[in-house]
C-alpha angles and dihedrals in degrees: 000000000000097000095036087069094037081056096050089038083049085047096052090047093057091049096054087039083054092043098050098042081053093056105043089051087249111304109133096201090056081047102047084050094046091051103042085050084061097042082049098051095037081062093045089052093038084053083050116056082040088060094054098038087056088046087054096040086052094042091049089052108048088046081063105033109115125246114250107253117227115214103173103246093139094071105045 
């Protein structure tokens, strides 16, 4: 199972390698930029939408998180 998803992974890899050496009419250097500025913004955008889903999941938590109740034990 290991090395049939190493394979695909392998397999992917070879794909984008092909695409951006196509696009960038064949200079590696222009293709290894290209793709480590993607790589960049996907984890900008990655940080991103984490960032907001933890400021939602806070936000939902504290909107239903019950209210303390006082009963009065401290002066008895």
């Amino acid at each position: 199972m290991v090395c049939a998803v190493a394979a695909a992974r392998a397999d992917a890899v070879d794909v984008l390698v092909e695409q951006y050496l196509d696009t960038s009419n064949g200079n590696a250097v222009a293709a290894l930029r290209h793709a480590i500025s993607d790589a960049l913004q996907d984890a900008v955008e990655c940080r991103q939408r984490l960032e907001a889903a933890e400021r939602a999941a806070s936000r939902g938590f504290t909107r239903q998180m019950p209210m303390p109740r006082m009963t009065g034990t401290a002066s008895q």
